[in-house]
C-alpha positions as CSV (number, residue, x, y, z in Angstrom):
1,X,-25.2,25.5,1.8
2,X,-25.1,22.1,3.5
3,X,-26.1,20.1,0.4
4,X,-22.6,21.3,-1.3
5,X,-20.9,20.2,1.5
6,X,-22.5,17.0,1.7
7,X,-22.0,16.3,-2.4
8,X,-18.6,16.7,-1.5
9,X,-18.8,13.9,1.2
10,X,-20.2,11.2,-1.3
11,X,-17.7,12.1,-4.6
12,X,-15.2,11.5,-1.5
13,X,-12.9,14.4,-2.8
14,X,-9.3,14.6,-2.3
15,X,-6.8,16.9,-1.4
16,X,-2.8,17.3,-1.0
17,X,-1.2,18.8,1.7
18,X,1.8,20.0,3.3
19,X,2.1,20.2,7.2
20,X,3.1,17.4,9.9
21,X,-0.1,15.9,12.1
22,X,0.8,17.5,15.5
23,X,1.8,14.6,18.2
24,X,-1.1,14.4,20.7
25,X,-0.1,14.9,24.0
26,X,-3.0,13.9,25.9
27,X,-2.8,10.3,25.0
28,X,-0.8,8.0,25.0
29,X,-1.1,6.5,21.9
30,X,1.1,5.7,19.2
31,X,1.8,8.8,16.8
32,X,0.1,9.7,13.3
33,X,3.0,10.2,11.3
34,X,2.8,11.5,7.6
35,X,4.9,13.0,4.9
36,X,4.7,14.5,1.7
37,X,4.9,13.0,-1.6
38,X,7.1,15.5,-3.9
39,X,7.4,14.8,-7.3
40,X,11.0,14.2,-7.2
41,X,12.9,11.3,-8.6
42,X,13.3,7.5,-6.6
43,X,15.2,5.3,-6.3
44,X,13.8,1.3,-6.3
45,X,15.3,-1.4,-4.5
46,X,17.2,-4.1,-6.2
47,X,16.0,-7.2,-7.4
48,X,15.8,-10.3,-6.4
49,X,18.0,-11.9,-8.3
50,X,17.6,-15.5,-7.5
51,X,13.5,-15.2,-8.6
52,X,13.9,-13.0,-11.3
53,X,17.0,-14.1,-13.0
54,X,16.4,-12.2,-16.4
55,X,17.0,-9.0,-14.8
56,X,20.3,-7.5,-14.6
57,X,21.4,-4.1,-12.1
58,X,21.6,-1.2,-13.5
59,X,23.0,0.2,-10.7
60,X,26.3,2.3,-11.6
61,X,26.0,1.6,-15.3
62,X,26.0,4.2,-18.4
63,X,24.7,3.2,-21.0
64,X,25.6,5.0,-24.5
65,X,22.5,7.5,-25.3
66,X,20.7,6.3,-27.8
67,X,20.6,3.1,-27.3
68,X,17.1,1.1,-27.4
69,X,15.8,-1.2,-24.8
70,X,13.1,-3.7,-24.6
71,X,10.4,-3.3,-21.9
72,X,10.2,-6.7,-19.9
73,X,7.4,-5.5,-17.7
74,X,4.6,-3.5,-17.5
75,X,5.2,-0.1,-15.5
76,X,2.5,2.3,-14.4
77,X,4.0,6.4,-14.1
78,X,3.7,6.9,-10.1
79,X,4.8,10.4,-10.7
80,X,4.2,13.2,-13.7
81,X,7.9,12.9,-14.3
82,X,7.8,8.6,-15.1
83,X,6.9,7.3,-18.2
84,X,4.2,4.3,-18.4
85,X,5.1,1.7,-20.6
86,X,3.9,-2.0,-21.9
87,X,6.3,-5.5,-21.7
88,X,7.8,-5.5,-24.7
89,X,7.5,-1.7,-25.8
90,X,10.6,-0.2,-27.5
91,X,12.4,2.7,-25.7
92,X,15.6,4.6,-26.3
93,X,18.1,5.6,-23.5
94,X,18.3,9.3,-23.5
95,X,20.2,9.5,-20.1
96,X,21.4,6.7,-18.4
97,X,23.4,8.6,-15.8
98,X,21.1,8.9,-13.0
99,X,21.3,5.4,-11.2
100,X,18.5,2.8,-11.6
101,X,16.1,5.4,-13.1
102,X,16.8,6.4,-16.5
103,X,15.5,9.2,-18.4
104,X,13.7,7.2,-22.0
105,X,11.8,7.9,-24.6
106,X,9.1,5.3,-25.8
107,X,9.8,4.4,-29.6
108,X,6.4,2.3,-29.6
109,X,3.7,1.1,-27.3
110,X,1.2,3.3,-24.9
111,X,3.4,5.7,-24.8
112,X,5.0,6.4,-27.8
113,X,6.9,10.1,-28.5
114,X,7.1,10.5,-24.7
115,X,9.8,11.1,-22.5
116,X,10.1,10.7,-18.7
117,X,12.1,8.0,-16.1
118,X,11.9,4.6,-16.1
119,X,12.8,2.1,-14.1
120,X,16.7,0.4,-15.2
121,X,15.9,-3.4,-14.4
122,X,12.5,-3.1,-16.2
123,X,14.5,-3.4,-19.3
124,X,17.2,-5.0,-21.4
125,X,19.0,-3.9,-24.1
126,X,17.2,-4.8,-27.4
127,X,18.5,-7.9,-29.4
128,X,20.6,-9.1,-26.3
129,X,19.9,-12.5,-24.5
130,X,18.6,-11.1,-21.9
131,X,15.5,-9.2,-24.1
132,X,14.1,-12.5,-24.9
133,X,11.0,-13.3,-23.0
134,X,12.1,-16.9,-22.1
135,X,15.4,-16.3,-20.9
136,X,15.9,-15.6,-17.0
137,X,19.5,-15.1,-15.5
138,X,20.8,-16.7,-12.4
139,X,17.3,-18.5,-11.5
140,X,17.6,-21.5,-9.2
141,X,15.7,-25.0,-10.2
142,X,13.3,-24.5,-7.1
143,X,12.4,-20.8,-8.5
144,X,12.0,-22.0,-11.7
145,X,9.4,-24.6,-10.8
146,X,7.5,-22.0,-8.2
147,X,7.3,-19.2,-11.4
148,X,6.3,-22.0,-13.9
149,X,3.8,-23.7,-11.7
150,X,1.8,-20.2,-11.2
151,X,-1.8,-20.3,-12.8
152,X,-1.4,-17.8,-15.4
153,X,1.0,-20.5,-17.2
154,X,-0.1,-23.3,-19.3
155,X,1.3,-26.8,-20.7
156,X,4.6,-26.2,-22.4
157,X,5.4,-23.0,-20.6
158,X,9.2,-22.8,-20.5
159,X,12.3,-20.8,-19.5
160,X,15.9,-21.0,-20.2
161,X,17.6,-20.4,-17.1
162,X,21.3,-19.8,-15.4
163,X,23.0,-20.9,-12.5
164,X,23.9,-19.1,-9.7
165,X,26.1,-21.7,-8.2
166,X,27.2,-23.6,-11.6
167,X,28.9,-21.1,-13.5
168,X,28.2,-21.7,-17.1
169,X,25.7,-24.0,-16.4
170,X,22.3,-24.1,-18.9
171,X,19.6,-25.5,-17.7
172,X,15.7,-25.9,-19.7
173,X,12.7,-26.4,-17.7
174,X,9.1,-27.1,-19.1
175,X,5.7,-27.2,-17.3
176,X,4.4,-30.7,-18.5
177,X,0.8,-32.3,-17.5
178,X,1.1,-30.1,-14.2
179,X,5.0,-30.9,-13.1
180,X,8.1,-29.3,-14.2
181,X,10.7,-30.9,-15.9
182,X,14.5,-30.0,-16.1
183,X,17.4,-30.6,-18.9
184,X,21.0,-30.0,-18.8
185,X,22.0,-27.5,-21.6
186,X,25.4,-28.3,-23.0
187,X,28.1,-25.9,-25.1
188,X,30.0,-27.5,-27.2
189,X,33.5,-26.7,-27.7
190,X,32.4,-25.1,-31.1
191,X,29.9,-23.2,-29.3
192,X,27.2,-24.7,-30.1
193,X,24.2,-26.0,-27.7
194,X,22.1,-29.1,-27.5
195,X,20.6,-31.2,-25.1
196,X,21.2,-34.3,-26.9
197,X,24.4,-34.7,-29.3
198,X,22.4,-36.0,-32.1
199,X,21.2,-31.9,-33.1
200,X,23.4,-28.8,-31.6
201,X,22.1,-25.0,-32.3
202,X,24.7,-22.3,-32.5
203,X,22.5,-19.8,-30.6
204,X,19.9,-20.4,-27.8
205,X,17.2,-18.8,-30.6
206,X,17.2,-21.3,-32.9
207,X,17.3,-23.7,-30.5
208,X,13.9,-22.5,-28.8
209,X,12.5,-22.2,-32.4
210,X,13.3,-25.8,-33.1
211,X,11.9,-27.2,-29.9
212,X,8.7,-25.3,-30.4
213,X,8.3,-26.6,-33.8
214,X,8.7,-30.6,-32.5
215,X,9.4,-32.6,-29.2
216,X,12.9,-34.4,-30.3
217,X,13.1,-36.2,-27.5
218,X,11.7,-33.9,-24.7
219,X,8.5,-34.3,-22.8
220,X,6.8,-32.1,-25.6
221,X,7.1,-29.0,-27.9
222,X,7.6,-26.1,-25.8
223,X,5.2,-23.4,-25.9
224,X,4.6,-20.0,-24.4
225,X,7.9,-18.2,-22.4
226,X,7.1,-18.6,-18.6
227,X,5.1,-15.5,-17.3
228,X,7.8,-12.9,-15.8
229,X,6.9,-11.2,-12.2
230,X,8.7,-8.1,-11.4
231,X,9.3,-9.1,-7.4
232,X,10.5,-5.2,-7.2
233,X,8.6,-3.4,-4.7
234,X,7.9,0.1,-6.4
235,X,7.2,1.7,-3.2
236,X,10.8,0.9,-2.2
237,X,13.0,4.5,-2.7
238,X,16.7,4.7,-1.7
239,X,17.8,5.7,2.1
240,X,20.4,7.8,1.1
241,X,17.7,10.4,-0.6
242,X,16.5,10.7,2.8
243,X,18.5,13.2,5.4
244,X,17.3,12.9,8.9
245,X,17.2,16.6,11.0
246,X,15.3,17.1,14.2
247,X,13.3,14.6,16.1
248,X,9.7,15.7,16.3
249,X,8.9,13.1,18.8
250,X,8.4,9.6,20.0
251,X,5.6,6.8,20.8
252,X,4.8,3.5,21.0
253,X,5.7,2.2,17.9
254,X,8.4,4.5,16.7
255,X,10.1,7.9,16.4
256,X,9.6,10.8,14.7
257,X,12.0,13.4,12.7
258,X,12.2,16.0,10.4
259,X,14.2,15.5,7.2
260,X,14.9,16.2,3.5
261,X,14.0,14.2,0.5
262,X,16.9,14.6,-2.3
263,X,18.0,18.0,-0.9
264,X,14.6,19.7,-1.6
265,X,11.8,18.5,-0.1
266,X,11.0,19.3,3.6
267,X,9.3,15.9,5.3
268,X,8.7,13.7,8.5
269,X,9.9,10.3,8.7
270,X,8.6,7.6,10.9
271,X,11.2,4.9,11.8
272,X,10.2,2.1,12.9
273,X,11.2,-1.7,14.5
274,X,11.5,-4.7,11.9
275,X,8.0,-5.8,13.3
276,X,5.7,-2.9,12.8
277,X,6.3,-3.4,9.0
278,X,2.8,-5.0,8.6
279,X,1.4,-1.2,8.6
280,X,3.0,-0.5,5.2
281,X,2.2,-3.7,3.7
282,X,-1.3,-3.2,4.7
283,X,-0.9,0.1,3.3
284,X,0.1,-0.9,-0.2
285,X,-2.9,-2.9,-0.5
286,X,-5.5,0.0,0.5
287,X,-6.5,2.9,-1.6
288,X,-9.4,5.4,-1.4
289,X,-9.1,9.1,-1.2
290,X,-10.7,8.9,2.1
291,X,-7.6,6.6,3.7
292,X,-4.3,8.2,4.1
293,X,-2.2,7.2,1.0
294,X,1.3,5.4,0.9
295,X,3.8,6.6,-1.0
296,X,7.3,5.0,-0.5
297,X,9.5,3.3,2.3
298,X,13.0,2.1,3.0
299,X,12.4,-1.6,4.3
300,X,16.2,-3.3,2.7
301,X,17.8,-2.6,6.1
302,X,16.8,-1.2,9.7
303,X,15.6,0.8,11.1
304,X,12.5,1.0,8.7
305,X,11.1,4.4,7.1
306,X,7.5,5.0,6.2
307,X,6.8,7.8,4.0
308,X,2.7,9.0,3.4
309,X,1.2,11.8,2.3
310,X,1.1,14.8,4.2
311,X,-2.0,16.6,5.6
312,X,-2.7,19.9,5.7
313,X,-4.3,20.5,9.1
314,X,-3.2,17.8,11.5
315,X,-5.3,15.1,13.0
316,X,-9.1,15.9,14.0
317,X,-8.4,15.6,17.5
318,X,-6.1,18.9,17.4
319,X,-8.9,20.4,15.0
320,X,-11.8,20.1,17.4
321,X,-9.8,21.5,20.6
322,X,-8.8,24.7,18.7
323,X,-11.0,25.2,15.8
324,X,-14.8,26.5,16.1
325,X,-16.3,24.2,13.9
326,X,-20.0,24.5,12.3
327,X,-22.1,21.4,13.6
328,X,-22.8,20.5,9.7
329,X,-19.1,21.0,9.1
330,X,-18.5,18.3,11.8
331,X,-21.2,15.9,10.7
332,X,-19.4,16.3,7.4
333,X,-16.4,14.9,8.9
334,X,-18.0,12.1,10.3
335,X,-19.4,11.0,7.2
336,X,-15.9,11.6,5.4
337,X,-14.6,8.7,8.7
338,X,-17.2,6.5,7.6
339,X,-17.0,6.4,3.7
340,X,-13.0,5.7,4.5
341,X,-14.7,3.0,6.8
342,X,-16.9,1.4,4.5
343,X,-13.7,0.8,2.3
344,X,-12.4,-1.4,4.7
345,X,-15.5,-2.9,5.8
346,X,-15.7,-3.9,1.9
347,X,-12.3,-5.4,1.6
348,X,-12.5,-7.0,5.1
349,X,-10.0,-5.3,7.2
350,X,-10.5,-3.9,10.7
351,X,-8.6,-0.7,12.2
352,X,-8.8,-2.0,16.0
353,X,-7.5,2.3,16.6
354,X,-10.1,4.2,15.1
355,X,-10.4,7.4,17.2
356,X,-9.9,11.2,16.1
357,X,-6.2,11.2,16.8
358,X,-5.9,9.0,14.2
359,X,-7.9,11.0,11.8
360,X,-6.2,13.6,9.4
361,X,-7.6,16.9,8.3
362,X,-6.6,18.5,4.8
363,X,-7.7,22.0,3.4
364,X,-11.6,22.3,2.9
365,X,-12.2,20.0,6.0
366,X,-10.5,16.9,4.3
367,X,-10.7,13.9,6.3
368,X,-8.6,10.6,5.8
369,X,-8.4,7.4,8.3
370,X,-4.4,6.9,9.2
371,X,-2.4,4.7,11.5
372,X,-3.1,1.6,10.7
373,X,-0.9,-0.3,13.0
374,X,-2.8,-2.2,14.3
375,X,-5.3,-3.2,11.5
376,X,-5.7,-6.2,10.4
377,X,-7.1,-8.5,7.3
378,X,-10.5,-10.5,9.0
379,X,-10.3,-14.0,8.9
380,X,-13.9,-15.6,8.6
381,X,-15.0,-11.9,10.0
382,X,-13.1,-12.2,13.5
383,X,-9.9,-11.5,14.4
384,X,-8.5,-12.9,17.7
385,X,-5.7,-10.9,19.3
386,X,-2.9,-11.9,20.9
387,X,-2.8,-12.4,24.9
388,X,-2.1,-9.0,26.3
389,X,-2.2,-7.1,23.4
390,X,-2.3,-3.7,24.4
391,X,-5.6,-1.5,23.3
392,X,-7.2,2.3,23.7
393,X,-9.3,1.0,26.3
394,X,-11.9,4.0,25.9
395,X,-12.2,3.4,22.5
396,X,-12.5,0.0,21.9
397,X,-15.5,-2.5,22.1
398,X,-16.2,-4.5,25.0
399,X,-16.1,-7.9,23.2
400,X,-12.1,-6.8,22.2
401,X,-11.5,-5.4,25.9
402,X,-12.5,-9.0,27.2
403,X,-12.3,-11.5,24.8
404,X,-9.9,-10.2,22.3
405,X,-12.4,-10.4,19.5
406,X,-12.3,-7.9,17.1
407,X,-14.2,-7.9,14.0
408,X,-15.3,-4.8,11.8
409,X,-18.6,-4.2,13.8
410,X,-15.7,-3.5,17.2
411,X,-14.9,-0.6,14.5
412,X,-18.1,0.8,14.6
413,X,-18.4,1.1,18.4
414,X,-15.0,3.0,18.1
415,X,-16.8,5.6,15.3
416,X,-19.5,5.8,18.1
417,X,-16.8,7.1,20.4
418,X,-15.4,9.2,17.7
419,X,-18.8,10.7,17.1
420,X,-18.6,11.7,20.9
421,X,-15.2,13.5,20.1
422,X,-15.9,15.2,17.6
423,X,-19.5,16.4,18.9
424,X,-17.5,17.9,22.4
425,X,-14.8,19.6,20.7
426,X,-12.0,16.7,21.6
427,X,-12.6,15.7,25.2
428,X,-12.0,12.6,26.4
429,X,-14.8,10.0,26.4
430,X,-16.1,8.7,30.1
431,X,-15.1,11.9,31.5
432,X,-14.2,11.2,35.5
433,X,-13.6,7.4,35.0
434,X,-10.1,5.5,34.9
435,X,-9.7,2.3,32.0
436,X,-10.9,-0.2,35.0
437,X,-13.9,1.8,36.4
438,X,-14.4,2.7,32.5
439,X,-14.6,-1.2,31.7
440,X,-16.9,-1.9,34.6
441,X,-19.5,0.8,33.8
442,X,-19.9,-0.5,30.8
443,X,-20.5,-3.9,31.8
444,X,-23.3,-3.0,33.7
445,X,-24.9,-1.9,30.8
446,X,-24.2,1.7,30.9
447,X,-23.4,4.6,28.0
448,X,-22.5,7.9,27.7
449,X,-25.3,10.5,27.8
450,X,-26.2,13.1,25.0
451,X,-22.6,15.6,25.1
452,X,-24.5,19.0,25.3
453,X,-25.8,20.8,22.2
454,X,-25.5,17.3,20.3
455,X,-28.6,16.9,17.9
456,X,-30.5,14.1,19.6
457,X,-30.8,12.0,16.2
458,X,-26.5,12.0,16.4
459,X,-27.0,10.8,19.8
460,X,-28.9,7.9,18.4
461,X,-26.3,6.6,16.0
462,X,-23.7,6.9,19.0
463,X,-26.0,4.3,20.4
464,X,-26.5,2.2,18.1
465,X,-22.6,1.7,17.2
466,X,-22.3,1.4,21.4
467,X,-25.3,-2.0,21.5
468,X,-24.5,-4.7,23.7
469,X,-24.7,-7.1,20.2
470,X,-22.4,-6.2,17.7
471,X,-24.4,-8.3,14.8
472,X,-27.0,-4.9,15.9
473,X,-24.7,-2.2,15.1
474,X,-25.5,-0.5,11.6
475,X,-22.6,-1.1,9.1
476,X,-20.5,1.8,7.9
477,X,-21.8,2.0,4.5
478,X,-25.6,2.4,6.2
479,X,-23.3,5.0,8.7
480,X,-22.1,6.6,5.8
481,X,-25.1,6.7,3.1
482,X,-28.3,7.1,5.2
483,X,-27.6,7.4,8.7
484,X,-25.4,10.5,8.8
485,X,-27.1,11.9,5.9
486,X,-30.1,11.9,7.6
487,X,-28.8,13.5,10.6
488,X,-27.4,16.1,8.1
489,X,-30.4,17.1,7.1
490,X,-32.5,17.1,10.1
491,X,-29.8,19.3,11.6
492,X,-30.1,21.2,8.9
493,X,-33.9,22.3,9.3
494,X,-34.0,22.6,12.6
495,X,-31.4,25.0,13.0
496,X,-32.8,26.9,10.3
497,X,-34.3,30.7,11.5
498,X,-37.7,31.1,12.1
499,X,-39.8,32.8,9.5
């Protein structure tokens, strides 16, 4: 029985769900907040104009159906209604009528004979000025030098570029022996262009083709167009889709309502202060199905939405206080916390709020680390907080309580505390003792006692994530793969009936 439940620990298995984490009400500490991810249509934020000049806003344009368009970026389908496409793939407009997502079809590419939304601004219409690879639209001289000056470009990488400021004004810029180097464009009053009077091109084309072919006078023959960067945040979706009801609640770093996505989708929206944003850039860099996923946000004015997936069940806390769990079931769990751990661990961040409010709980016992507030990205494996930087005293390490030194192994004496939760059904850890007398116990060496009917081999990890010497504490992968497994199966013989 167990060893099904444990092959589901290691494959890490996902799951979707559909139900608000409940607020905890016997802490306080800032609220899990989570919400679905329906497979409805988004809306990106605009572009940045003044970085990526060759894109133009689609925004409250029609387009004539049929009409083809070159791809100018890669795009990967978030959703099964998007279509993934290839820079310069061929795609015709089947619907342009829906904002900045239109409905396509791909004419070559990855994707060809496929239908499905793409994003407006990832494309321009085939054969115009604004389809070739070089040419970038309102781009100031500084931007030009910061996109031409990025690594993936090499000697003789140029763009053709706008001004913002200058109307009309043509500008060239080459990447030459490591520095960039700028020339005027002029038009001629026959329309022609040229950078020196002595040879004039009636299109910008053949002027790039004669440049590439020989120097005339500039620092060298150009070569490859300057790599484009898409500076659109995909996770961005528009605010209007989003229609705020009830509020569910409040905490530290935010409220809490109920509200529906594009008139169909029931969700919960957290809104948060300018300053919390960190969380869901962090959370754009992290994925593993044992981490609570982002899916969108609204960041382009305040207050600032973030929108996750939504759990089934709640956070484990709730789960343990009401539910009659198995003791493999909750071992299970544990292991789940850890592999989700060991991901971070891997990639060097720290939670600094690991606890089992901040777990969520899916169908088939699903667990996925949220909140990460207050994580952070190590910096030579340490992370020094602020001055009176406010913590879950019973949760965190004592190095963090009295130094502010957190580092990942500070995690892992917060999954020893979790461990405690979890093996007593929720209740709060140093039963009978305030933060202070909490703080003090533990300076003299003291730690919490084997919670009753808790296998003694579970009691031992708690201790070793609670040592006096974090460099001793076992690492979440060795939590994960061979200390909880273990535990597993010991638990599992002895509770086994005798023959």
């Amino acid at each position: 029985m167990f060893s099904s439940c444990w092959d589901r620990v290691i494959s890490c298995c996902c799951c979707n769900g559909f139900k608000q984490a409940k607020q905890d009400h016997h802490q306080d500490i800032k609220e899990i907040t989570i919400i679905e991810n329906p497979a409805v249509k988004k809306v990106e934020s605009e572009v940045d104009f003044s970085v990526n000049s060759n894109l133009t806003s689609a925004k409250a344009v029609v387009r004539p159906d049929g009409e083809r368009f070159i791809a100018l970026f890669d795009y990967t389908a978030r959703t099964k209604d998007d279509l993934t496409f290839n820079t310069r793939d061929i795609l015709e407009v089947l619907d342009s009528s829906t904002g900045e997502w239109w409905m396509a079809r791909a004419i070559t590419g990855i994707s060809a004979g496929k239908s499905g939304y793409i994003p407006a601004n990832y494309v321009a219409l085939k054969e115009s000025i604004d389809a070739e690879p070089w040419y970038y639209r309102d781009t100031k001289r500084l931007d030009a030098e910061r996109l031409l000056l990025a690594e993936e470009n090499r000697q003789g990488a140029f763009l053709l570029r706008t001004s913002k400021s200058l109307r009309g004004a043509l500008s060239l810029s080459v990447l030459h022996q490591g520095k960039v180097k700028h020339y005027q464009l002029e038009k001629l009053d026959n329309g022609y262009y040229c950078v020196s009077k002595n040879k004039s091109f009636p299109t910008l084309k053949e002027f790039v083709e004669y440049y590439s072919r020989q120097s005339d006078g500039l620092c060298g023959c150009l070569g490859d167009p300057c790599r484009k960067v898409a500076c659109m945040d995909q996770w961005e979706i528009d605010r209007s889709s989003i229609k705020l009801l009830n509020k569910l609640g409040s905490g530290q770093f935010g409220e809490v309502f109920e509200g529906v996505w594009n008139d169909t989708t029931s969700v919960a929206v957290k809104i948060l202060e300018t300053e919390i944003l960190a969380e869901a850039q962090l959370m754009k860099k992290l994925r593993h199905p044992k981490l609570i996923q982002l899916y969108a946000v609204c960041t382009l004015e305040e207050p600032i939405y973030i929108i996750t997936e939504l759990m089934k069940n709640g956070n484990l806390l709730e789960n343990l206080r009401s539910a009659t769990l198995h003791i493999w079931d909750r071992i299970e769990m544990a292991a789940q916390v850890a592999a989700g751990m060991a991901y971070l661990e891997q990639h060097n961040y720290i939670h600094r709020d690991l606890a089992a409010r901040n777990v969520l709980v899916g169908e088939n016992n699903v667990c996925k680390v949220a909140n990460f507030g207050l994580a952070r990205r190590e910096n030579e494996n340490v992370y020094n907080a602020r001055e009176g930087s406010k913590y879950p005293i019973k949760w965190t390490a004592p190095e963090a309580i009295n130094y502010n030194k957190f580092t990942i192994k500070s995690d892992v004496w917060s999954f020893g505390i979790l461990l405690y939760e979890i093996m007593t059904f929720g209740e709060l850890p140093y039963p009978g003792l305030t933060n202070t007398e909490t703080v003090e116990w533990l300076a003299k060496g003291n730690r919490m006692s084997c919670p009753p009917k808790c296998p003694t081999p579970l009691h031992n990890i708690m201790m070793d994530c609670w040592k006096e010497k974090e460099q001793e504490r076992p690492t979440f992968q060795t939590l994960q793969l061979y200390q909880l497994h273990k535990c597993a199966l010991s638990t599992q013989v002895d509770m086994l009936p005798t023959p």
